[in-house]
C-alpha positions in Angstrom: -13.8 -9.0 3.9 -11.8 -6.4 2.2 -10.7 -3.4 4.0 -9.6 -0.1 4.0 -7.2 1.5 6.3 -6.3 4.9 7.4 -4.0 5.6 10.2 -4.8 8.3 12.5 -1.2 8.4 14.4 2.3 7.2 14.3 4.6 7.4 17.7 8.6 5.9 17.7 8.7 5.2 21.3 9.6 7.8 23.7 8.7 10.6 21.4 4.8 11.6 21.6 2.5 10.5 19.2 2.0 12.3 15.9 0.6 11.9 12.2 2.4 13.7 9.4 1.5 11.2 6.3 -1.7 10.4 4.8 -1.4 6.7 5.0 -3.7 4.4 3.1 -3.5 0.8 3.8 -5.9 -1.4 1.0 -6.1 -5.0 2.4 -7.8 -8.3 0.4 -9.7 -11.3 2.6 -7.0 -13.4 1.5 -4.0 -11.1 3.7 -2.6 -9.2 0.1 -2.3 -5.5 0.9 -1.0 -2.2 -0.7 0.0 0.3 1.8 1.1 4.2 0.5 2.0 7.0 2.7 2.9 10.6 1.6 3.8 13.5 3.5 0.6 15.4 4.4 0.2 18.0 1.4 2.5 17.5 -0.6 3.2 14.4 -3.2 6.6 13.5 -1.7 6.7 10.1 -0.8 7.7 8.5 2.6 6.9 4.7 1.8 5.0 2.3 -0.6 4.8 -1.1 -0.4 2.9 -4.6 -1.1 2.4 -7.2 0.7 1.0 -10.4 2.1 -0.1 -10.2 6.0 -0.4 -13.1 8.2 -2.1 -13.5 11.8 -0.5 -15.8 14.4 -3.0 -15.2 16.9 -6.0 -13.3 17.7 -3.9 -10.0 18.1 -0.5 -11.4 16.3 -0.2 -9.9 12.5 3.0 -10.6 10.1 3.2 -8.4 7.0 5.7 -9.7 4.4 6.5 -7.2 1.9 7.0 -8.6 -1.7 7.7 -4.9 -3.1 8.6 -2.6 -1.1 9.6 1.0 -2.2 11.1 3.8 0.7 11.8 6.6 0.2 11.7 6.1 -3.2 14.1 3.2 -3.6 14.2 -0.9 -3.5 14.7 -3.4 -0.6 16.9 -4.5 -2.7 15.3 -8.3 -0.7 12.1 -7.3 -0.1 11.0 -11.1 0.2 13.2 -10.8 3.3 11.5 -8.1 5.2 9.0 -8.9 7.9 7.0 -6.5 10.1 5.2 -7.8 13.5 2.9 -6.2 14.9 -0.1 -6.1 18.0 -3.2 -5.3 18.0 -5.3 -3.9 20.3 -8.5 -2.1 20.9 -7.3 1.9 20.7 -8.5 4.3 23.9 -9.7 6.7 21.4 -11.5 4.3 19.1 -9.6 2.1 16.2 -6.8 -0.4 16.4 -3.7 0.1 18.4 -1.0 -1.7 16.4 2.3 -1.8 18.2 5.8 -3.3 17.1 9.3 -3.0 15.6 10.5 -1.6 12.5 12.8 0.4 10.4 12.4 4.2 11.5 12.7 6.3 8.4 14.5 9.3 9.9 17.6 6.9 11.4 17.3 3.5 9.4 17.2 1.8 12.3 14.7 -0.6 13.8 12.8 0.9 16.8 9.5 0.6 18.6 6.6 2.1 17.5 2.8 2.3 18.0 0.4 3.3 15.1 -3.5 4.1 15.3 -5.8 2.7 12.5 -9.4 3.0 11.6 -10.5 0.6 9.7 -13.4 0.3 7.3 -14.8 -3.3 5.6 -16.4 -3.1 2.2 -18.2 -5.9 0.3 -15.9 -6.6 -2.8 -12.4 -5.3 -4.0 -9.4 -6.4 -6.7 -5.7 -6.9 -6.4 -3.8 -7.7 -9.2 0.1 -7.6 -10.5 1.5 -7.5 -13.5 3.4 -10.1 -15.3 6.6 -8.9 -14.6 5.9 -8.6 -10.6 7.1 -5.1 -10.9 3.3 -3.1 -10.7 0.9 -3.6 -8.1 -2.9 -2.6 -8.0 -6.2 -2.4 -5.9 -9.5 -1.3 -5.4 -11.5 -1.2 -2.4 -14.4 0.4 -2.0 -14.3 3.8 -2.9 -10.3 3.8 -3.1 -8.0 2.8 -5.4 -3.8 2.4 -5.2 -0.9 1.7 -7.7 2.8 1.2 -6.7 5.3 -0.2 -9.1 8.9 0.8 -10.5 9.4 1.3 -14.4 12.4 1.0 -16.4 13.3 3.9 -18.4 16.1 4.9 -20.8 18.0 3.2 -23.5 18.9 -0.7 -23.4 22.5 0.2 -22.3 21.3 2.9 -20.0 18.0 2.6 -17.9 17.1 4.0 -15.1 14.2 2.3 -12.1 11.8 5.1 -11.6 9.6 4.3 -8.6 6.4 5.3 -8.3 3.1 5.4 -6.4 -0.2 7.0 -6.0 -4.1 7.0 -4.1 -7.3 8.1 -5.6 -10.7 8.5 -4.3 -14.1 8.4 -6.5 -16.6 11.0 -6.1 -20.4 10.5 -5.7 -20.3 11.7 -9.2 -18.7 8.3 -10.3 -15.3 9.9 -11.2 -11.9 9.4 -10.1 -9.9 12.0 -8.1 -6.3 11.3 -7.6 -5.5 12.6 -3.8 -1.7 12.1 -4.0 0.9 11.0 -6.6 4.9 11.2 -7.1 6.1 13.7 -10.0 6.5 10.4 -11.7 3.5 8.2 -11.5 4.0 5.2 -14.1 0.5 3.8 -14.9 -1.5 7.1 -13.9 -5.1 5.0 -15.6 -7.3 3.8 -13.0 -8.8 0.7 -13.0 -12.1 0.7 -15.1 -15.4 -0.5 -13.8 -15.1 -4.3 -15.8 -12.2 -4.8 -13.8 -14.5 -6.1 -11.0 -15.3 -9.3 -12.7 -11.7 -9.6 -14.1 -10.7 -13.3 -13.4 -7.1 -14.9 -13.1 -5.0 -13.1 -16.1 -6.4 -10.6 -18.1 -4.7 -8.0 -21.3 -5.2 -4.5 -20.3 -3.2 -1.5 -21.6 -0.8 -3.8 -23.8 0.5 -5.8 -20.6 -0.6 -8.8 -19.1 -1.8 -8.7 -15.6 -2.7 -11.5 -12.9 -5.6 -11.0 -10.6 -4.6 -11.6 -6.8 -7.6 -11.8 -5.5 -11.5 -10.7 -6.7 -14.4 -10.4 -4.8 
């Protein structure tokens, strides 16, 4: 089933454990995921990214990363980063994830164990646009949008990256929680976009549904 993921804490092995994002993880039944984290309060961005995720084994999981914006710039080879990490059943409640990967403060890849909580929900949409440069989904109560846009003049143009995480209310409505200055395609997905199938027009681009449930 779809899920939605929020991690509780973050340590780079030896240093003690510690959360200072608010990390949202949106993952599809078929392994595609969308995973944003901003500094807590405030809408600077530490790392966006989408991805599939694979599971070797019982406590195994790959996550390939087809886009992948840090710190607000590219991979560069995104196709070519893989993150392995796992799982186990958290002391405090959760998902204990432990692994290897880059360390934003040095660059460098180091250990590292994360806490998740985890929540499943009945249906949820991913989709891409054409160009594979915009990702989207929608789980639950929560939606996410990552992409990079090309700005300026045909000589001149400039990849502005861009992400952001909303929540909707009881009252039906949309409230965005966190976004960079710059947020490309601030629209949220509207309420047809559940029984979107395959490729679908919306807002003058073409788009290609990931998965639908």
């Amino acid at each position: 089933m779809p899920s939605i993921s929020t991690r509780t804490s973050i340590r780079w092995l030896p240093e003690p454990a510690s959360e200072p994002t608010n990390t949202v993880v949106l993952t599809g039944k078929s392994g595609i995921f969308l995973d944003v984290r901003f500094w807590k309060n405030t809408n600077v961005l530490d790392w966006a990214f989408a991805g599939y995720r694979s599971e070797d084994d019982y406590r195994t999981t790959k996550y390939h990363k087809i886009q992948a914006l840090h710190r607000l710039s590219d991979t560069g080879t995104p196709l070519e980063v893989v993150d392995v990490g796992y799982n186990e059943p958290a002391a405090e409640g959760g998902t204990l994830e432990c692994g290897e990967m880059v360390n934003p403060a040095t660059g460098q890849m180091a250990r590292y164990e994360e806490t998740w909580h985890d929540e499943e929900h009945d249906g949820g949409i991913f989709l891409v646009n054409a160009a594979k440069t915009i990702w989207r989904a929608w789980v639950g109560r929560r939606q996410l949008a990552l992409g990079r846009t090309f700005v300026g003049n045909p000589n001149e143009t400039e990849a502005v990256f861009w992400a952001w995480e909303a929540s909707r209310l009881d009252s039906g409505e949309w409230q965005r929680g966190h976004a960079t200055d710059r947020m490309g395609q601030s629209e949220y997905l509207p309420d047809e976009a559940r029984g979107w199938k395959k490729r679908v027009e919306w807002h003058r681009e073409e788009w290609i549904v990931v998965e639908a449930d």
